[in-house]
C-alpha positions as CSV (number, residue, x, y, z in Angstrom):
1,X,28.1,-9.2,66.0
2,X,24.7,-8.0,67.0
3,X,23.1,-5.3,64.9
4,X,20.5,-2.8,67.1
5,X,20.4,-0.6,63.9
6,X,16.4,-2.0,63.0
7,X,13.4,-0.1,63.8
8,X,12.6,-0.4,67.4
9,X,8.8,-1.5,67.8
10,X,9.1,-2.2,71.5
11,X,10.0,-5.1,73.3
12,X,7.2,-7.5,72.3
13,X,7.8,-7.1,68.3
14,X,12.1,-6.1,68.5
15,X,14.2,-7.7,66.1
16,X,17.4,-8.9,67.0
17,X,19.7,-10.2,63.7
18,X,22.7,-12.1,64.1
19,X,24.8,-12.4,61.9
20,X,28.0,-14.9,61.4
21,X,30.5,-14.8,58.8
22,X,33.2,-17.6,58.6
23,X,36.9,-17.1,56.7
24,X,35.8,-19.9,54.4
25,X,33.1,-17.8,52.6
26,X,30.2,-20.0,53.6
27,X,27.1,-18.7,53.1
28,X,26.0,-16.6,56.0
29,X,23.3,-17.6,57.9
30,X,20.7,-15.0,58.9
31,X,18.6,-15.7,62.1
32,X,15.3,-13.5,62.9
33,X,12.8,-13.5,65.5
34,X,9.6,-12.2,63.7
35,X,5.8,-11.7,64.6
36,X,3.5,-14.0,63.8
37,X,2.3,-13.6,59.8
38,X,-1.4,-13.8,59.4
39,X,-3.1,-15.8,56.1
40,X,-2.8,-13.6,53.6
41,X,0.3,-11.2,54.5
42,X,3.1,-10.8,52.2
43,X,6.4,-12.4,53.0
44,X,9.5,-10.7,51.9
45,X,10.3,-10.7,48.0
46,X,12.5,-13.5,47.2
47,X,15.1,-13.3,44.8
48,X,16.2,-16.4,43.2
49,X,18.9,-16.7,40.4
50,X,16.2,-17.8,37.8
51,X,14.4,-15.5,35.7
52,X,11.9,-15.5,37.7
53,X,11.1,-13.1,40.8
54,X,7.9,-13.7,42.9
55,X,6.2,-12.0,45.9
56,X,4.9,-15.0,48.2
57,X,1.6,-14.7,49.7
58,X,0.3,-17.8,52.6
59,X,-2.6,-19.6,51.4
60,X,-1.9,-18.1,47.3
61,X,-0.8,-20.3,44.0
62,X,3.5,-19.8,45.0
63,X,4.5,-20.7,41.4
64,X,5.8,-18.1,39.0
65,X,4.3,-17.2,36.0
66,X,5.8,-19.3,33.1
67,X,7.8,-17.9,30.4
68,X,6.1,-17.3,27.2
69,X,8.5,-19.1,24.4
70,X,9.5,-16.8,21.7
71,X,8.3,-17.6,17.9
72,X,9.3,-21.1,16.5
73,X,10.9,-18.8,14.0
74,X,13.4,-16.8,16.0
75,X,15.8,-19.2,16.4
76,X,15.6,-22.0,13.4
77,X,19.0,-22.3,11.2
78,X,18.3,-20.8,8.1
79,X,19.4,-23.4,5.0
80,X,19.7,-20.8,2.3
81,X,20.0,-17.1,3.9
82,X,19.7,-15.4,0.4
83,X,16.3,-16.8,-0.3
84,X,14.9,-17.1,3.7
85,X,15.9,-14.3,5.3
86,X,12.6,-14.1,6.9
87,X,13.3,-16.7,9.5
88,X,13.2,-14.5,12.2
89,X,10.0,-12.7,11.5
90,X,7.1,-13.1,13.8
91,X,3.6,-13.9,12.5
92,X,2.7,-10.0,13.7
93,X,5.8,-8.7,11.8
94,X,4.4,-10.7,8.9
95,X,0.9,-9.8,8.6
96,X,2.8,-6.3,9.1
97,X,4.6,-6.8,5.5
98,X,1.4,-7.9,4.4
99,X,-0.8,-5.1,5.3
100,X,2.1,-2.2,4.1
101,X,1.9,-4.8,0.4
102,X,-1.9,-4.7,0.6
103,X,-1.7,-1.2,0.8
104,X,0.9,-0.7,-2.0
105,X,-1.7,-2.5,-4.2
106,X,-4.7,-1.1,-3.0
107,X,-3.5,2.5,-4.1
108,X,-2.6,1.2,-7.1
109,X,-6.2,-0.5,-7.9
110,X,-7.5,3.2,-6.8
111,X,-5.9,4.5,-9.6
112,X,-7.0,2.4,-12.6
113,X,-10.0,4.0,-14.9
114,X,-12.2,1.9,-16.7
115,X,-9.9,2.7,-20.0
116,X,-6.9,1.2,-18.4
117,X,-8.7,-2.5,-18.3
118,X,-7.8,-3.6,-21.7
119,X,-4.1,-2.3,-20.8
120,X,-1.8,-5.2,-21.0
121,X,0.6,-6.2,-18.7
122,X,4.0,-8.3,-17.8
123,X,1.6,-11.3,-16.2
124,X,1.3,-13.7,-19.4
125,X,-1.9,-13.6,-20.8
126,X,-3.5,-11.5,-18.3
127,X,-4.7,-7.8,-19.0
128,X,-5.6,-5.1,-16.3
129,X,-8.8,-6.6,-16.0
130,X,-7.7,-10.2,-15.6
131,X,-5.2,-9.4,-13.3
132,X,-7.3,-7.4,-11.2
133,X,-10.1,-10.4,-11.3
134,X,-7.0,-12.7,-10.5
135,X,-5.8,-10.4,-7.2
136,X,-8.6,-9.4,-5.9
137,X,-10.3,-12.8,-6.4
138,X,-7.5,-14.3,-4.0
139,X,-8.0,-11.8,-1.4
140,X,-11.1,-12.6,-1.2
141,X,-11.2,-16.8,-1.2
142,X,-8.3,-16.4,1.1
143,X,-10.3,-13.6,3.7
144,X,-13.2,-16.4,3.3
145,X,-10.9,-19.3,4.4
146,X,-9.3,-17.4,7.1
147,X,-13.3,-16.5,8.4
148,X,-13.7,-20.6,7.9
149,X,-16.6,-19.9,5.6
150,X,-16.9,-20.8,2.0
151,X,-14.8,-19.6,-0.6
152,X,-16.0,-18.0,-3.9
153,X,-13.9,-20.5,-5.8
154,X,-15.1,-22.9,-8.9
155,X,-12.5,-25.4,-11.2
156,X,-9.7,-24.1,-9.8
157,X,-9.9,-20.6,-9.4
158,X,-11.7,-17.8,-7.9
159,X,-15.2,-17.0,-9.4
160,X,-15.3,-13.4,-8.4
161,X,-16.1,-11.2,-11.7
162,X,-14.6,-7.1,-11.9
163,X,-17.5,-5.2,-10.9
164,X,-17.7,-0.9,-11.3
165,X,-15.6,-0.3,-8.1
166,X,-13.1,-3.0,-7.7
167,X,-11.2,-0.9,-5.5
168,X,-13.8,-1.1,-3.1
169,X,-14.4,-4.9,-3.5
170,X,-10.4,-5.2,-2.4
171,X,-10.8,-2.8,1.0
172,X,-13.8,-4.8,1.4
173,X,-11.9,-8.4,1.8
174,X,-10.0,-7.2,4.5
175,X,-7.7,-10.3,4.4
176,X,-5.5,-9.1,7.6
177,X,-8.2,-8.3,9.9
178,X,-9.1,-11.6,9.0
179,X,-6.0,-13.6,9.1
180,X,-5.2,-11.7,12.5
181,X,-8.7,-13.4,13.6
182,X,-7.8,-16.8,11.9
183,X,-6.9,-20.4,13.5
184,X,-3.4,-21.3,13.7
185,X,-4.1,-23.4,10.2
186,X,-6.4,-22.5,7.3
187,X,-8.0,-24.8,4.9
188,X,-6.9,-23.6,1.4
189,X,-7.7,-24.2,-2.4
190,X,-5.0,-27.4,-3.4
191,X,-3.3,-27.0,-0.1
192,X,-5.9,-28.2,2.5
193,X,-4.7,-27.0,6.3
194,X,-2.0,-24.5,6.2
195,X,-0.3,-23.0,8.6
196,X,-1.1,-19.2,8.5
197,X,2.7,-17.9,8.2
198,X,2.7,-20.0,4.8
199,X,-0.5,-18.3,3.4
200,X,1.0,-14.9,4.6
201,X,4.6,-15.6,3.0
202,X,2.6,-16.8,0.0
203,X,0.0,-14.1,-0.4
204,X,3.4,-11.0,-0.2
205,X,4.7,-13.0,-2.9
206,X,2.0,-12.8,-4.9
207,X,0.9,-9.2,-4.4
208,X,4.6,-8.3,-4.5
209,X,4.9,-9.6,-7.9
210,X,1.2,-8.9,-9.6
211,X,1.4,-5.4,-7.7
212,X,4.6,-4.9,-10.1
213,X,2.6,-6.3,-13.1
214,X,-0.5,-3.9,-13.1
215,X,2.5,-0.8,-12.3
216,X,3.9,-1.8,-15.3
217,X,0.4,-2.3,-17.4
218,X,-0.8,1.1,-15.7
219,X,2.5,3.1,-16.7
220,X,3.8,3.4,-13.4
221,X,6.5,2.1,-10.7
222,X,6.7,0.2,-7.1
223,X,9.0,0.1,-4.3
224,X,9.1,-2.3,-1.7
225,X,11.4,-2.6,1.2
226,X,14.0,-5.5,2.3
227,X,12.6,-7.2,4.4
228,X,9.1,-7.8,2.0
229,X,11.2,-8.3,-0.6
230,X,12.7,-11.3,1.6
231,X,9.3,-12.5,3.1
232,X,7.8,-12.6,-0.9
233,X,11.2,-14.4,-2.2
234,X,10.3,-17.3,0.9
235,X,6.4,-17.8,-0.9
236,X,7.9,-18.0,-3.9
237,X,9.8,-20.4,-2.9
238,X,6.5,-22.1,-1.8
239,X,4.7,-21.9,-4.7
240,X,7.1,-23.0,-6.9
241,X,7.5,-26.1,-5.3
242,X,3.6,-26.8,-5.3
243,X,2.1,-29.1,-7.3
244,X,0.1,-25.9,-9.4
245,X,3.7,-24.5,-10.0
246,X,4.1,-25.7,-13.6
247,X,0.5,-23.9,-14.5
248,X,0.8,-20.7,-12.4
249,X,4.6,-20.1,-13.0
250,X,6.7,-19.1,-16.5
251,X,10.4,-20.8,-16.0
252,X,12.9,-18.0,-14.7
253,X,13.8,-15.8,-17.1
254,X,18.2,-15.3,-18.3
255,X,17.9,-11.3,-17.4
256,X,20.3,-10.6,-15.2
257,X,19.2,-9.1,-11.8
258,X,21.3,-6.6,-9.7
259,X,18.4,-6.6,-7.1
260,X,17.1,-8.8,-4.7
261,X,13.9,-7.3,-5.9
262,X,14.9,-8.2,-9.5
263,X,15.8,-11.5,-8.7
264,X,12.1,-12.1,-7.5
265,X,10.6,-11.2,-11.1
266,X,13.0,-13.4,-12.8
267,X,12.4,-16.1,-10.7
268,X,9.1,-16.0,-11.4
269,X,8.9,-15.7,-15.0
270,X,9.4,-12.1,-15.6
């Protein structure tokens, strides 16, 4: 069958298809008579059954752009889907959870007065004050390790003192901006490199959980959704099997939780 249906260009540059199509379903075979293509002009679009779909070009780079692999998370069998329900969270998604925990907390340091610092609160032996030294000291060493530049940390602990605006001194850490800037591994206090999605898992925990203890020293309450709730229950989990656990961690507590929320105090001491 001869199809005269294509744009006539006169009879230097006319097209002439043939087509033949056999019972057997063969492919068909598609014959054309073309101008010549100079360097540079685009082929037709090829469409292959891939995923990939390219435009050729003579004389270009013909290979397609190569698939960026999702997160090493998205896909990894979780072993205990009550405590690591994270698994599928992305490193953005993360230092999301963070930032929303950060800011939870930071509202909470806006509030407290100088009379509230001898306050005392859920977190052992800790008062206001303490506590505040404790978090905010952490956001900071950790903000310095993410920068790689030295932490403010002496025999084990953070050496940053409460000065007259701590709320200021926690904006001022800006431990996301930071960690969003940060190598792929951190060197840490006891831990040496580690990964960044362990320090942000670890860090949620650890606001999650103080942020509760200075509500509760300060008279007032905290919310925090699912899927935090989740990503701080996986640092937990960290921590406690660290070799600092036994100092930084109370054994769980025989309360009885009805929350996943709950659960996380008990499990750490609460």
């Amino acid at each position: 069958m001869v199809d005269d249906r294509l744009p006539q260009r006169g009879d230097a540059t006319r097209r002439r298809v043939l087509v033949r199509a056999r019972p057997d379903r063969r492919d068909r075979v598609l014959q054309q008579r073309v101008r010549p293509v100079r360097v540079g002009e685009s082929l037709p679009e090829v469409h292959r059954s891939g995923r990939h779909r390219e435009r050729r070009h003579l004389g270009e780079d013909r290979r397609p752009e190569p698939v960026q692999p999702h997160s090493v998370f998205a896909h990894a069998p979780d072993p205990n889907p009550r405590i690591r329900q994270d698994r599928g969270v992305r490193n953005d998604e993360r230092l999301t959870l963070l930032a929303n925990t950060i800011k939870i907390t930071q509202e909470l340091v806006d509030a407290v007065r100088p009379a509230d610092l001898t306050r005392s609160t859920p977190c052992g032996e800790y008062d206001v004050r303490r506590l505040l030294e404790h978090v905010i000291g952490w956001q900071r060493v950790t903000a310095a390790c993410a920068a790689g530049t030295e932490p403010e940390f002496a025999d084990g602990s953070p050496t940053y003192t409460l000065t007259d605006d701590p709320a200021r001194d926690l904006r001022e850490a800006a431990l996301v901006t930071h960690l969003e800037q940060a190598p792929a591994t951190i060197d840490m206090p006891y831990r040496g490199e580690t990964p960044i999605e362990h320090v942000v898992e670890e860090v949620v925990a650890e606001l999650v959980i103080h942020s509760w203890d200075l509500a509760t020293g300060l008279g007032r309450s905290v919310r925090y959704d699912d899927a935090t709730v989740a990503l701080a229950h996986s640092g937990l989990t960290r921590m406690l099997g660290a070799s600092f656990a036994a100092e930084g961690f109370r054994s769980p507590t025989d309360v009885t939780a009805t929350t996943e929320f709950e659960r996380l105090l008990v499990r750490s001491g609460r």
